[in-house]
KOLPADO-203537 format. One record per residue: x, y, z of N, C-alpha, C in turn; residue number from 1. Coordinates in Angstrom, 3 decimals, decimal comma. Example, Ala and Ser with C-alpha at 12.3 -4.5 7.8 and 13.67 -1.06 7.14 Angstrom:
KOLPADO-203537
NODE    neast   nnorth      nup   caeast  canorth     caup    ceast   cnorth      cup   i
NODE   13,190   -5,690    7,800   12,300   -4,500    7,800   13,200   -3,300    7,800   1
NODE   12,850   -2,250    7,080   13,670   -1,060    7,140   12,900    0,030    7,870   2
END
This chain:
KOLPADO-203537
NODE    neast   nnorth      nup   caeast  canorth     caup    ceast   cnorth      cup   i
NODE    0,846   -1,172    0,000    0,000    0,000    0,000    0,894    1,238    0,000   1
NODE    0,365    2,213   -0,851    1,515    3,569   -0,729    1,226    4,254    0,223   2
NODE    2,123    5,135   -0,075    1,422    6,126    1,559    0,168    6,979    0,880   3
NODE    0,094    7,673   -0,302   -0,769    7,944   -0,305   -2,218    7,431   -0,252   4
NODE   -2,607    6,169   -0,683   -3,734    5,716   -0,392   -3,785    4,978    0,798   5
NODE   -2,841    5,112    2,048   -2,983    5,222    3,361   -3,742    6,215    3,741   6
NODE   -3,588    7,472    3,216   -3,588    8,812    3,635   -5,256    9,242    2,938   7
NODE   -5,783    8,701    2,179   -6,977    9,006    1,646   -7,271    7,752    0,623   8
NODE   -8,568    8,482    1,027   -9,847    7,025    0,335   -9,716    8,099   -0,724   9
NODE   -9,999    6,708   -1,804  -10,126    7,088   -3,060  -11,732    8,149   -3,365  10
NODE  -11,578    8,647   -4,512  -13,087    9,056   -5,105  -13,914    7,994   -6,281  11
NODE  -15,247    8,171   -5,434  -16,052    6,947   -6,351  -15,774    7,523   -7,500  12
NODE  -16,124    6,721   -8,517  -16,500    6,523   -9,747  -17,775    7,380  -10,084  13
NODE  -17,602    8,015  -11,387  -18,692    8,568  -11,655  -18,001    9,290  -12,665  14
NODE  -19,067   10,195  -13,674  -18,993   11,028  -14,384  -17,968   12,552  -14,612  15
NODE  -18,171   12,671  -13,260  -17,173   14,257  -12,601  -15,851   13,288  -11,954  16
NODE  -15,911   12,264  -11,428  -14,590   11,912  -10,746  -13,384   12,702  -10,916  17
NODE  -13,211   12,421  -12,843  -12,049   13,026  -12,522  -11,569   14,708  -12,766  18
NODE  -12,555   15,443  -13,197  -12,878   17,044  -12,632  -12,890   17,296  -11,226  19
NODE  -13,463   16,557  -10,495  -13,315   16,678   -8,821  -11,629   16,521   -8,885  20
NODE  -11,286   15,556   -8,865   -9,873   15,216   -8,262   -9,121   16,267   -9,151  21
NODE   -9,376   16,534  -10,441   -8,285   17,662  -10,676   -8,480   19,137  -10,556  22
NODE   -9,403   19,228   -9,708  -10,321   20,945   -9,016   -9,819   20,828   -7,662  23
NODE   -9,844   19,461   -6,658   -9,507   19,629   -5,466   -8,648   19,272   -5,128  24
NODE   -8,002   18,228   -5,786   -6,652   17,691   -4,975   -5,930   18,365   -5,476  25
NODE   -5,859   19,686   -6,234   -4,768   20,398   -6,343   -3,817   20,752   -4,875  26
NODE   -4,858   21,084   -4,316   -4,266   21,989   -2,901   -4,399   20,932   -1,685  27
NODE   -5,074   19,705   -1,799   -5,082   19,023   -0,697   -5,854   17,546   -1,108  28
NODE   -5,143   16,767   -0,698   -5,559   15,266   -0,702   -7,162   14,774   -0,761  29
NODE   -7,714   14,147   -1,900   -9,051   13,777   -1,592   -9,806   13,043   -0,243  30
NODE   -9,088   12,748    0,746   -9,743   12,778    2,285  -10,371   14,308    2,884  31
NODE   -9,884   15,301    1,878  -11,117   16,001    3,140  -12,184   16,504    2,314  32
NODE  -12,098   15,679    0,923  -13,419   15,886    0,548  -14,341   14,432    1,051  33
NODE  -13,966   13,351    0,934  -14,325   12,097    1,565  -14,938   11,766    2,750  34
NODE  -13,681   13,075    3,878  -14,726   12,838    5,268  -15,617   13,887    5,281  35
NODE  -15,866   14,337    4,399  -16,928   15,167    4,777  -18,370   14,815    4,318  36
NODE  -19,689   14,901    4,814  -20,910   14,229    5,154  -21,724   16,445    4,612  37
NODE  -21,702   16,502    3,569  -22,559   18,074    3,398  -23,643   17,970    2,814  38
NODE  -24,700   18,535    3,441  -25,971   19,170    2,564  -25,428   19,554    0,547  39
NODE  -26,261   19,793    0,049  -25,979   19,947   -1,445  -25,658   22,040   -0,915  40
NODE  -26,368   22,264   -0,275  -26,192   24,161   -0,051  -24,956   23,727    0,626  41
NODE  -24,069   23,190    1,860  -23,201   23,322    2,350  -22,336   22,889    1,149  42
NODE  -22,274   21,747    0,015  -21,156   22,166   -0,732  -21,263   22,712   -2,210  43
NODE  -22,405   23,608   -2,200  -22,175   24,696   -3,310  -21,473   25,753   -2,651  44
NODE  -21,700   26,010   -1,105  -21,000   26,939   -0,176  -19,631   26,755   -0,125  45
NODE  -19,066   25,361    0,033  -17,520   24,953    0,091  -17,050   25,339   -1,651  46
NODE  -18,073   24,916   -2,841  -17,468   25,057   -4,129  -17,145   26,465   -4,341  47
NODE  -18,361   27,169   -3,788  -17,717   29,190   -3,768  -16,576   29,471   -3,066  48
NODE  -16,579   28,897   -2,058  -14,846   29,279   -0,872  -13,841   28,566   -1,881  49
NODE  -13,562   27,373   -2,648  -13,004   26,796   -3,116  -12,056   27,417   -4,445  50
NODE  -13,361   28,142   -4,890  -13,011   28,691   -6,374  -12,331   30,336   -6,176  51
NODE  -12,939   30,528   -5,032  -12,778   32,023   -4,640  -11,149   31,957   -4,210  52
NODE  -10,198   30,388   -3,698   -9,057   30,203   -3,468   -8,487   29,541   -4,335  53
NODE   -8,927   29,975   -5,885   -7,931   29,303   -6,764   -8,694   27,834   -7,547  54
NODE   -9,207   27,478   -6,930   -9,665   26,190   -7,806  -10,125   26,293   -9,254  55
NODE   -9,908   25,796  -10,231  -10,215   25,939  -11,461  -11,798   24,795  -11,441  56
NODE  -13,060   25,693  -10,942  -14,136   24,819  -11,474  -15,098   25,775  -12,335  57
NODE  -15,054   24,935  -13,525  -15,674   25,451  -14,568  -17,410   25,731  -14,590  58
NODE  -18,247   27,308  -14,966  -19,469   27,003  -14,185  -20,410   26,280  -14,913  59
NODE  -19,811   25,359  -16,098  -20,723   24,846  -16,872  -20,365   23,257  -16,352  60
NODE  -19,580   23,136  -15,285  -18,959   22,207  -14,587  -20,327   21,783  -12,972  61
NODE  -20,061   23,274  -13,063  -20,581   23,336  -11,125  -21,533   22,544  -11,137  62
NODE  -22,693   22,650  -11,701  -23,748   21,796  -11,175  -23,792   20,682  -11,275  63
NODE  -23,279   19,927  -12,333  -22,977   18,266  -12,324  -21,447   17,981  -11,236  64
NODE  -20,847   18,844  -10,930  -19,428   18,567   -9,372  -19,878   18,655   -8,245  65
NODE  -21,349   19,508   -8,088  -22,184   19,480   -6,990  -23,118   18,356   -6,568  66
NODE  -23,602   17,448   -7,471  -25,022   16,412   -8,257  -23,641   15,370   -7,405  67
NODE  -22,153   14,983   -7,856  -21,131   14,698   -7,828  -20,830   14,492   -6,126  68
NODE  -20,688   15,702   -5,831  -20,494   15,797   -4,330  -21,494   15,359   -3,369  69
NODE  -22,646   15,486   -3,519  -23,554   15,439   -2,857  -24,356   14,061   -3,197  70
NODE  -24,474   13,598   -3,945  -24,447   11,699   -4,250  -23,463   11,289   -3,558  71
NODE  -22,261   11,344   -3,313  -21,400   10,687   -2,916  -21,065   10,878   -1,755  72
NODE  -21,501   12,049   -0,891  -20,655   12,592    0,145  -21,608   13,766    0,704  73
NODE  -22,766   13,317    0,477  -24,156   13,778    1,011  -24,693   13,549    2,729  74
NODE  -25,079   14,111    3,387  -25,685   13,996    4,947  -26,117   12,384    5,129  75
NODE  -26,442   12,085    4,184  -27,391   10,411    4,102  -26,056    9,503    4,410  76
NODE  -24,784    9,596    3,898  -23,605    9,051    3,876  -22,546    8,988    4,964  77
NODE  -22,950   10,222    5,934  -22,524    9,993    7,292  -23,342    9,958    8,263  78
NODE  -23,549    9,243    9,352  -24,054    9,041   10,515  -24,295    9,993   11,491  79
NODE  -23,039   10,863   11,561  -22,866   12,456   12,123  -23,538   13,089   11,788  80
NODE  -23,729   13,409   10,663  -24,316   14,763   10,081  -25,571   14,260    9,685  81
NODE  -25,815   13,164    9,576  -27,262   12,839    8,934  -27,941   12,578   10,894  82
NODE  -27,275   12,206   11,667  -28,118   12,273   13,028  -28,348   13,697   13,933  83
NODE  -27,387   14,515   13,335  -27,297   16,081   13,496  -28,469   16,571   13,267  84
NODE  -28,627   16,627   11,739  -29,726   16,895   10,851  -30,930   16,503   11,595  85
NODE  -31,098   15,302   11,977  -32,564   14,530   12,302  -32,757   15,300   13,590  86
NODE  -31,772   15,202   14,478  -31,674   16,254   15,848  -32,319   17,549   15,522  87
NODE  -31,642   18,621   14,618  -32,051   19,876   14,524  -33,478   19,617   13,907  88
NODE  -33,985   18,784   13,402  -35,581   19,271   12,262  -36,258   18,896   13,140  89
NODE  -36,312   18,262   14,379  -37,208   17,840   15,418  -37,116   19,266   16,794  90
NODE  -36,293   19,681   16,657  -36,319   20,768   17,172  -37,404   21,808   17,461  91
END
């Protein structure tokens, strides 16, 4: 095993895969897009901070890297954030 795929889980398969990996892993390893569990608004919010620091995402890109992010790495996909969620709407 290398160190890098010690260091991060791969990105599923899909259509955008490899636009994601060459928009984000510029500046940092695909684990902190992986552990993260976001609403589709929390990562159109991360894709604006993202681009606003350089990322090259194209806007005829954005909405299928978002469809992308959020299938894969959506609230439903972590336990945390999807029991967060259920916490706050009962509120």
């Amino acid at each position: 095993m290398s160190i890098l795929s010690a260091q991060s889980k791969p990105l599923p398969p899909g259509p955008m895969q490899a636009k994601v990996k060459a928009a984000c892993t510029q500046c940092h390893n695909a684990s902190r897009i992986t552990e993260q569990h976001l609403t589709k608004q929390e990562w159109s919010a991360q894709l604006d901070k993202m681009a606003a620091l350089g990322a090259e995402i194209q806007d005829a890109d954005r909405p299928a890297i978002l469809t992308y992010l959020t299938k894969n790495f959506g609230p439903e996909k972590g336990s945390k954030t999807a029991a967060k969620k259920s916490t706050e709407e009962t509120k």
